[in-house]
RONUTOR-287667 format. One record per residue (C-alpha): residue number from 1; chain; y, z, x. Coordinates in Angstrom, 1 decimal. Last residue first. Example, Ala and Ser with C-alpha at 12.3 -4.5 7.8 and 13.67 -1.06 7.14 Angstrom:
residues 2
+-----+--------+--------+--------+--------+
: num : chaine :      Y :      Z :      X :
+-----+--------+--------+--------+--------+
:   2 :      A :   -1.1 :    7.1 :   13.7 :
:   1 :      A :   -4.5 :    7.8 :   12.3 :
+-----+--------+--------+--------+--------+
This chain:
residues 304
+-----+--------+--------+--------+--------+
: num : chaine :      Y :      Z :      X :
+-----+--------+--------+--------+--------+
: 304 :      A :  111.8 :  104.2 :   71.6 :
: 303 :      A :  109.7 :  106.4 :   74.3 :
: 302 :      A :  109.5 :  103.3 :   75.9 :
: 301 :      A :  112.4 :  101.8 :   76.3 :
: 300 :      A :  114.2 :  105.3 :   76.9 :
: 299 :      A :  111.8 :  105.8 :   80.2 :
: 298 :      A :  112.9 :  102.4 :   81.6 :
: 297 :      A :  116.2 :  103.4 :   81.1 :
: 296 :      A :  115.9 :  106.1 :   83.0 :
: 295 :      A :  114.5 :  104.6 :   86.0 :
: 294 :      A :  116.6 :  101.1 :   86.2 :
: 293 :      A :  119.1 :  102.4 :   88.7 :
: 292 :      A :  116.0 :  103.1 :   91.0 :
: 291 :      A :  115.0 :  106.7 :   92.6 :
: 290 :      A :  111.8 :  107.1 :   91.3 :
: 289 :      A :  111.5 :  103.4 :   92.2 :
: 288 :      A :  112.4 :  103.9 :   95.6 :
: 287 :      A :  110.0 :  106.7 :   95.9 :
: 286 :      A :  107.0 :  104.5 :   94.7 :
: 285 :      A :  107.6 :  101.7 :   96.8 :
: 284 :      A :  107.6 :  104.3 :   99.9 :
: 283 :      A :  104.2 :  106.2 :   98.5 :
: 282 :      A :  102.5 :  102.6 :   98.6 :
: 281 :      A :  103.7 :  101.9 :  101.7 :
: 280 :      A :  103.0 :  105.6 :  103.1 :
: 279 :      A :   99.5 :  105.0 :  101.4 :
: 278 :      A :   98.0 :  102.1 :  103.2 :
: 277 :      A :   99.4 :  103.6 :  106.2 :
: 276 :      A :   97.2 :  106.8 :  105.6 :
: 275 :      A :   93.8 :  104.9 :  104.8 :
: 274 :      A :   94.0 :  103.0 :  108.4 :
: 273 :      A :   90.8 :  101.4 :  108.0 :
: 272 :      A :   87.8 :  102.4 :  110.1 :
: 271 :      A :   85.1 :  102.9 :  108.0 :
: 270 :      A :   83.4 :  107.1 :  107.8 :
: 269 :      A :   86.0 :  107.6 :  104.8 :
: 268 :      A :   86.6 :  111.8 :  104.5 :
: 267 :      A :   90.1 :  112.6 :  105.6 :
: 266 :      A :   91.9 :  109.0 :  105.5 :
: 265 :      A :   90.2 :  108.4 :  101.7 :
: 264 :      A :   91.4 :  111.4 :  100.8 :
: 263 :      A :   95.2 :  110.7 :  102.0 :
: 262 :      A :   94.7 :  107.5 :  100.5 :
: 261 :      A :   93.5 :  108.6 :   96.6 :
: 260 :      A :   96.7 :  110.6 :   97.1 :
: 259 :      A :   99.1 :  107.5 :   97.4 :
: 258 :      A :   96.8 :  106.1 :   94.2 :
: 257 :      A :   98.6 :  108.2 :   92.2 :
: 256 :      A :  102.3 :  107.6 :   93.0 :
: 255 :      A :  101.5 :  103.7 :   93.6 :
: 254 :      A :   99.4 :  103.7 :   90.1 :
: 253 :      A :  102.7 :  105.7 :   88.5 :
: 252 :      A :  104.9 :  103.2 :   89.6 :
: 251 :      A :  102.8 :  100.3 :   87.9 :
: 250 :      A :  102.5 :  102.1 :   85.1 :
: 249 :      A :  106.5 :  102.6 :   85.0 :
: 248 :      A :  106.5 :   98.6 :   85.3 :
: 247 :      A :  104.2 :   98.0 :   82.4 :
: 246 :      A :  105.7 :  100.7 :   80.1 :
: 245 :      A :  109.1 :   98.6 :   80.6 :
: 244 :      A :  106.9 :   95.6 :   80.2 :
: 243 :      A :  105.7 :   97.2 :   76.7 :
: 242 :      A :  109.2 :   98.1 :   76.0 :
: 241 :      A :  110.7 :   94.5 :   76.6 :
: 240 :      A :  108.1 :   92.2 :   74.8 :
: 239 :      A :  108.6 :   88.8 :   75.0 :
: 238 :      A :  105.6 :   87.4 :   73.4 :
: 237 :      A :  101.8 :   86.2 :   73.9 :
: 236 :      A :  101.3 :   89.7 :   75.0 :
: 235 :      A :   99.1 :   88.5 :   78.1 :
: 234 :      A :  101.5 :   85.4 :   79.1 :
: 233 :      A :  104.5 :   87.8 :   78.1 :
: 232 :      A :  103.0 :   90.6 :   80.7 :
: 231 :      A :  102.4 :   88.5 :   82.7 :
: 230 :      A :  106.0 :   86.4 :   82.4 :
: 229 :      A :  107.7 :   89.6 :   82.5 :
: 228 :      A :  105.4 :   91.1 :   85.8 :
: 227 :      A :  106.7 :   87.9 :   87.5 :
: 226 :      A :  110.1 :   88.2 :   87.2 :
: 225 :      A :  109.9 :   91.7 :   88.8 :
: 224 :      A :  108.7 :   90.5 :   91.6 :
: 223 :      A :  104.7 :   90.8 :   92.6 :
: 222 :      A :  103.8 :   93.7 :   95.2 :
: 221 :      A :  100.2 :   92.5 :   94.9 :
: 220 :      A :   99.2 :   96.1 :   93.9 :
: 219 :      A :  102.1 :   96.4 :   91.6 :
: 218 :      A :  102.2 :   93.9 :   89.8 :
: 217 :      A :   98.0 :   93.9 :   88.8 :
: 216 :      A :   98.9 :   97.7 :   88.4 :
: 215 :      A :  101.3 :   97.1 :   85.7 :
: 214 :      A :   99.3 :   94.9 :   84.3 :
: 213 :      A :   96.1 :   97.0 :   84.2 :
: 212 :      A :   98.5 :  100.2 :   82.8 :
: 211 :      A :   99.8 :   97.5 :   79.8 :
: 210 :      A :   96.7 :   97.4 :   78.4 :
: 209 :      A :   96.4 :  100.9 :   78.1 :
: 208 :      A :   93.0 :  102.6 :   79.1 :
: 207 :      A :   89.4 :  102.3 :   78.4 :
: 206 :      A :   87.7 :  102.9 :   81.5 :
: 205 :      A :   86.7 :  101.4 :   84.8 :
: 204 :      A :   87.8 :  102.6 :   88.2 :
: 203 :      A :   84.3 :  102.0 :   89.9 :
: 202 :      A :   84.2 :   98.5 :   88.3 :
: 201 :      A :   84.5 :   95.9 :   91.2 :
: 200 :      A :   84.7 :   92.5 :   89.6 :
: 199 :      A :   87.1 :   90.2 :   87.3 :
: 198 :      A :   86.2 :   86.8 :   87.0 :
: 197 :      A :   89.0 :   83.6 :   86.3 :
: 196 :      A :   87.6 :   81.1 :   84.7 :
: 195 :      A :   86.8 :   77.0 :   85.8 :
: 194 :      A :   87.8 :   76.8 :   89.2 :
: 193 :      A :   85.1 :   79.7 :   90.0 :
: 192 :      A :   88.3 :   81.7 :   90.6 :
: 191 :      A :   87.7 :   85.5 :   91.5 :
: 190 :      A :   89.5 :   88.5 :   90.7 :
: 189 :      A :   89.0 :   91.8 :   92.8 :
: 188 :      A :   90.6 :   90.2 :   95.9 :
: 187 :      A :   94.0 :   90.1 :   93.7 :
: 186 :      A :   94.0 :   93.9 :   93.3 :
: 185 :      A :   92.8 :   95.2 :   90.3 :
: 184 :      A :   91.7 :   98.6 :   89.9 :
: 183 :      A :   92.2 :   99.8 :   86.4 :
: 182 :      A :   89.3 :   98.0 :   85.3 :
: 181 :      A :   89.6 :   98.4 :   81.7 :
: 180 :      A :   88.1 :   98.4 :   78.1 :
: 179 :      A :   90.5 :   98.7 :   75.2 :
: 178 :      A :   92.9 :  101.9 :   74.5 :
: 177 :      A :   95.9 :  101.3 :   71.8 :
: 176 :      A :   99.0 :  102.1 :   73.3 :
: 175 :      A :  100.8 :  104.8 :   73.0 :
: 174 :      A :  104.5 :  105.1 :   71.6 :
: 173 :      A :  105.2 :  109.0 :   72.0 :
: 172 :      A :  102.9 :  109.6 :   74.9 :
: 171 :      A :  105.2 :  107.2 :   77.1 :
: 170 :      A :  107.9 :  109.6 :   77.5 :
: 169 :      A :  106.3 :  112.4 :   77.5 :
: 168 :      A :  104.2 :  111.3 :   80.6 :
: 167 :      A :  107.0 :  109.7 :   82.5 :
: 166 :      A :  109.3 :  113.0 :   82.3 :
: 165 :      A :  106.5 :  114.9 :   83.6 :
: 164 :      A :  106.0 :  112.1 :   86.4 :
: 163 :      A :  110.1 :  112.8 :   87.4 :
: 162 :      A :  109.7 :  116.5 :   87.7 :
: 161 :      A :  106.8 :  115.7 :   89.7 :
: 160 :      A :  108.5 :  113.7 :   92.0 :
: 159 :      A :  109.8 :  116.3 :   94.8 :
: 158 :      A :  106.1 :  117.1 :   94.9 :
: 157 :      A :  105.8 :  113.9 :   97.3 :
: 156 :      A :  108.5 :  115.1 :   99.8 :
: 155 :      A :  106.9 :  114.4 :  102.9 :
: 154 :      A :  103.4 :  112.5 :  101.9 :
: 153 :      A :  100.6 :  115.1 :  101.7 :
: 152 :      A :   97.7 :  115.0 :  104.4 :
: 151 :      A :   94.4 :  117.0 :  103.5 :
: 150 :      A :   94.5 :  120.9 :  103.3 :
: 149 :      A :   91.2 :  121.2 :  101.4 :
: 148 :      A :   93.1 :  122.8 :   98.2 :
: 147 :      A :   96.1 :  120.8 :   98.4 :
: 146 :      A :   94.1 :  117.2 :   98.2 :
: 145 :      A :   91.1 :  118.0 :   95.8 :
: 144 :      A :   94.6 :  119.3 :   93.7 :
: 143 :      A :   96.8 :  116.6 :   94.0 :
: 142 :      A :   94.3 :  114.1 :   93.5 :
: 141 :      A :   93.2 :  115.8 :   90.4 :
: 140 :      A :   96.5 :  115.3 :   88.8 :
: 139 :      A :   97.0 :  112.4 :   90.3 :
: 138 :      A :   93.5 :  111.5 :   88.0 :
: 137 :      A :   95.2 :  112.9 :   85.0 :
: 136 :      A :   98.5 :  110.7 :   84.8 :
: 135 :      A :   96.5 :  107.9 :   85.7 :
: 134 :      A :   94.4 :  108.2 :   82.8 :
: 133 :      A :   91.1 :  106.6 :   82.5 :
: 132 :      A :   88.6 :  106.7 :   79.1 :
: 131 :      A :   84.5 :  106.7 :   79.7 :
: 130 :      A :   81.6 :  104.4 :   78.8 :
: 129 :      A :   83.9 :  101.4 :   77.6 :
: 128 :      A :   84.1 :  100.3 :   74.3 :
: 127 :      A :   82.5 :   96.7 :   74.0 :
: 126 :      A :   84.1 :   93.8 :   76.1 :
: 125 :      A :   88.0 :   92.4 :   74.1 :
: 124 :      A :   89.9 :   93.8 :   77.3 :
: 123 :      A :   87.9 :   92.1 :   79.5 :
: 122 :      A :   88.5 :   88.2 :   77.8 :
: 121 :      A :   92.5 :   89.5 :   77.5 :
: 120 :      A :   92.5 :   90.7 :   81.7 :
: 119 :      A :   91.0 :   87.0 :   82.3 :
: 118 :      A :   93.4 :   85.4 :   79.7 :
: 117 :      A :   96.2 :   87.3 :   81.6 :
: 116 :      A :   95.1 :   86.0 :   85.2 :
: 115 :      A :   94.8 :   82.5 :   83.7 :
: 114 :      A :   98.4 :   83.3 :   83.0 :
: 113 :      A :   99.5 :   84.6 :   86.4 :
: 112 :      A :   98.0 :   81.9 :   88.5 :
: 111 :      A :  100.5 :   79.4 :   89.0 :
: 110 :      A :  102.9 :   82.4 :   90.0 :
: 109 :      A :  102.5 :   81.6 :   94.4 :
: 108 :      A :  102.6 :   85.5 :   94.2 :
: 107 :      A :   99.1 :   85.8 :   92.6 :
: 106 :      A :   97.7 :   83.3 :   95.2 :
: 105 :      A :   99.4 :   85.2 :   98.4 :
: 104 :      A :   98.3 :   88.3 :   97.4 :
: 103 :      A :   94.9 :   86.9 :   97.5 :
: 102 :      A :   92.1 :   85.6 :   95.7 :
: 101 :      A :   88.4 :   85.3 :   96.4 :
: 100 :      A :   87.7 :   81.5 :   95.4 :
:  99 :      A :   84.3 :   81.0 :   94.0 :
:  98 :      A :   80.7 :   81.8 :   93.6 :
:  97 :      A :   79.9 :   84.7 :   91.6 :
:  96 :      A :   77.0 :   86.5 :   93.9 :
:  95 :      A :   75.2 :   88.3 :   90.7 :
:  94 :      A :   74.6 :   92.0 :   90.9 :
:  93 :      A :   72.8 :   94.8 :   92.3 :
:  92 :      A :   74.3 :   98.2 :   92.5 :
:  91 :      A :   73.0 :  101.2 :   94.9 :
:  90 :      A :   73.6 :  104.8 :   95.1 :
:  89 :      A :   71.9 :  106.7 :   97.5 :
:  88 :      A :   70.5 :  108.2 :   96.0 :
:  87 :      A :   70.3 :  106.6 :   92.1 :
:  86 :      A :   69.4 :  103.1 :   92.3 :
:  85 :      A :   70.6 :   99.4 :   90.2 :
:  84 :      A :   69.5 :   96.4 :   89.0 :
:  83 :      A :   70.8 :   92.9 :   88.1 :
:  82 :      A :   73.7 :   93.1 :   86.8 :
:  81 :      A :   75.7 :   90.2 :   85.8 :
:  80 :      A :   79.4 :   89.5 :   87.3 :
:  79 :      A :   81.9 :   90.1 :   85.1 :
:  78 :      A :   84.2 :   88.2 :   82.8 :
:  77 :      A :   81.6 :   86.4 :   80.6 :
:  76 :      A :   81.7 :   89.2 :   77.3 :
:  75 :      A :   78.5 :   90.3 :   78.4 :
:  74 :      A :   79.5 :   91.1 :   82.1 :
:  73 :      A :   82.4 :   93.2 :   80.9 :
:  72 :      A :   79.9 :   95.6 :   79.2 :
:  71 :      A :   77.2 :   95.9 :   82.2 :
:  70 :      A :   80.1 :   96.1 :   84.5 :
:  69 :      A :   80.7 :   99.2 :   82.7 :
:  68 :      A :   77.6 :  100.8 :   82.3 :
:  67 :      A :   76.9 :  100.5 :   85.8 :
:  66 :      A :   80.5 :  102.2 :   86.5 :
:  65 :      A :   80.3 :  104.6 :   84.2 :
:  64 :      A :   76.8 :  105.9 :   86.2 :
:  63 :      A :   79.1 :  105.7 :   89.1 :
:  62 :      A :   81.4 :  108.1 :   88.4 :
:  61 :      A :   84.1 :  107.5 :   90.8 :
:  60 :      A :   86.2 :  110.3 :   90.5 :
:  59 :      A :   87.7 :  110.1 :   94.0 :
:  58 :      A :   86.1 :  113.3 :   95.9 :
:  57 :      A :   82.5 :  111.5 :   94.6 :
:  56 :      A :   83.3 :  108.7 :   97.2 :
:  55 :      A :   81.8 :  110.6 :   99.6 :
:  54 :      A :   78.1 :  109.7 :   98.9 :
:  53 :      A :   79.4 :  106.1 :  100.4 :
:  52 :      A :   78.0 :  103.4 :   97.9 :
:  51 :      A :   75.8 :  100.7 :   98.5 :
:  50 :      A :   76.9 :   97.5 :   97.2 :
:  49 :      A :   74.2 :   95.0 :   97.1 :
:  48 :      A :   75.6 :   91.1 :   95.9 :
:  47 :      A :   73.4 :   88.9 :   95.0 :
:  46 :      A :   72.5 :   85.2 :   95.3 :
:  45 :      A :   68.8 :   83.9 :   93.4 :
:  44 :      A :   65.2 :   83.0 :   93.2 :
:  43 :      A :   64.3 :   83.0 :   97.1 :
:  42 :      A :   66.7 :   84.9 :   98.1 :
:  41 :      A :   70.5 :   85.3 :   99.4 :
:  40 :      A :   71.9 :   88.8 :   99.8 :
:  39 :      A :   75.6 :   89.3 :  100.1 :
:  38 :      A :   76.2 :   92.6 :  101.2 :
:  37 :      A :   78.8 :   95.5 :  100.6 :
:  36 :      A :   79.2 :   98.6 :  102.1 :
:  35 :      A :   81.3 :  100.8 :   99.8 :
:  34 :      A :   84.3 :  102.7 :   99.3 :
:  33 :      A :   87.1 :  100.8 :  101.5 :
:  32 :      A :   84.8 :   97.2 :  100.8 :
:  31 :      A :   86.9 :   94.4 :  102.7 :
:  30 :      A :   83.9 :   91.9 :  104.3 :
:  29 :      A :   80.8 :   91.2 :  102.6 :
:  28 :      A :   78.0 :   91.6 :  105.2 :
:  27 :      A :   75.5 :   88.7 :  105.4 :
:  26 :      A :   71.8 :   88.1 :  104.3 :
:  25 :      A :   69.9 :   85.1 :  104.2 :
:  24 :      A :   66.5 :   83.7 :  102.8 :
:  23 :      A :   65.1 :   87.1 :  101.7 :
:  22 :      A :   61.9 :   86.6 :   99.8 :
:  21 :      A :   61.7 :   87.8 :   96.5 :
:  20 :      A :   61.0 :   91.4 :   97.7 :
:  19 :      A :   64.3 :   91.7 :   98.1 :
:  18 :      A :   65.9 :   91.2 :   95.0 :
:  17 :      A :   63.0 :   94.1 :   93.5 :
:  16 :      A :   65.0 :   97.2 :   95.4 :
:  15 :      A :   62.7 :  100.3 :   96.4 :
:  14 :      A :   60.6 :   98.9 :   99.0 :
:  13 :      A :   63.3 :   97.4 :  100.8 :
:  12 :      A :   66.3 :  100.3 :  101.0 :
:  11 :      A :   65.7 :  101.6 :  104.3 :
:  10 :      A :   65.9 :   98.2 :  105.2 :
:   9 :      A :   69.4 :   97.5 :  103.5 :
:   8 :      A :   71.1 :  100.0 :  105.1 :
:   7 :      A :   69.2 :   98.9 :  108.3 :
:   6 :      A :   70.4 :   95.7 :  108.4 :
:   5 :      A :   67.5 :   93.3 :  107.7 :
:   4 :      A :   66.4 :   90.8 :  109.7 :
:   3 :      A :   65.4 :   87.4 :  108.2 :
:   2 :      A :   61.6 :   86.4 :  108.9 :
:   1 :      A :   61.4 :   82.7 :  109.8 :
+-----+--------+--------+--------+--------+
């Protein structure tokens, strides 16, 4: 029987070889905020096709990187494989990894968080990545693409600045060495096979700190505080106070930063996802951290 196609994909059949294997089944993959995303089962194989929104330009998602990327962290057995790709629209193909989307919940329940450190250490060790990511530079773009067109700023956000400035000279005196990240990873964009841990979704990719992708793990499944020590000790293969202090002020900084990234995504997203309250609770964990006991110490550890 002849499997309908939705019409994203239809529009897309004489230009993309998976489906001109035969389509056995097609479904939409659920919880894309950038992209529409479909699992495509054929004749010879599963994929996943994520067609990007042309919109997603106003976030710096380069998606050339991004191919290049999931390219690397596929070779070293972390990523999913990629199978083919389009320019306009903007299309990736690659392999349906079978297994266990995780949660919050799973990273919280802690008997994850090392197997989640050996998946970051497997990605971190993929050839140099296309392009470099810095937090500190993205809010700065954010800000901008974000005062410039008018779009929704949290009350009180440039309150901080003084505070990020601090942040940045703190942490540029003991740098980290840069290895391949994905910058991006909250729990659904790790996936258990039962085996390995895989790490997916590479539009945020770029050689960065180490300790930024931990810090952002903790901070985008709202871990505890006791959990971002034993990730960062599980990953570091040590206790290592300054490098979780940098940790936990990356973390911060990826709530400041990625606050913005909402108030575009809330002004220009054609899905219906409340962007702006995904924000306010990041911009709230932010502010009580830029106004934690622990703040200035956290700067000293790791300008020492």
């Amino acid at each position: 029987m002849e499997v309908k196609l939705p019409l994203e994909l239809e529009a897309l059949a004489h230009r993309l070889g998976v489906i001109s294997e035969g389509v056995v089944s097609v479904s939409h993959l659920s919880g894309g905020l950038t992209n529409s995303n479909f699992k495509l089962q054929t004749t010879k194989g599963c994929y996943v096709v994520r067609i990007s929104s042309p919109t997603s330009s106003l976030l710096a998602i380069d998606r050339e990187n991004e191919r290049l990327n999931s390219i690397s962290a596929a070779e070293v057995g972390v990523g999913a494989k990629v199978i083919e790709s389009l320019n306009e629209p903007n299309v990736l193909v690659v392999e349906f990894i079978e297994g266990k989307t995780l949660s919050r919940e799973d990273l919280a329940g802690g008997n994850l968080l090392a197997r989640i450190a050996l998946a970051c250490r497997r990605l971190h060790g993929a050839a140099r990545f296309a392009c470099n990511f810095n937090m500190f530079e993205l809010q700065r773009n954010y800000l901008e693409i974000v005062t410039q067109r008018g779009f929704y700023l949290p009350d009180g956000y440039l309150n901080y600045q003084d505070q990020v400035a601090e942040m940045e000279r703190a942490m540029a005196r003991s740098p980290e060495n840069l290895v391949p990240c994905n910058n991006d990873l909250l729990a659904e964009n790790f996936i258990d096979d039962g085996e390995i841990i895989h790490i997916i979704d590479y539009e945020y990719s770029g050689n960065n700190e180490p300790s930024f992708e931990l810090g952002n793990i903790w901070s985008e499944s709202n871990l505890s505080l006791a959990q971002l020590d034993e990730l960062c000790c599980a990953y570091y293969a040590k206790h290592d106070p300054a490098r979780i202090a940098r940790a936990r002020l990356w973390g911060l900084m990826s709530k400041y930063g990625w606050t913005l990234w909402a108030s575009i995504q809330a002004s220009v997203a054609e899905i219906d996802f409340d962007f702006l309250e995904w924000g306010a609770e990041k911009y709230q964990r932010a502010v009580a951290e830029f106004h934690s006991d622990d703040f200035a110490g956290l700067l000293r550890s790791v300008g020492e």
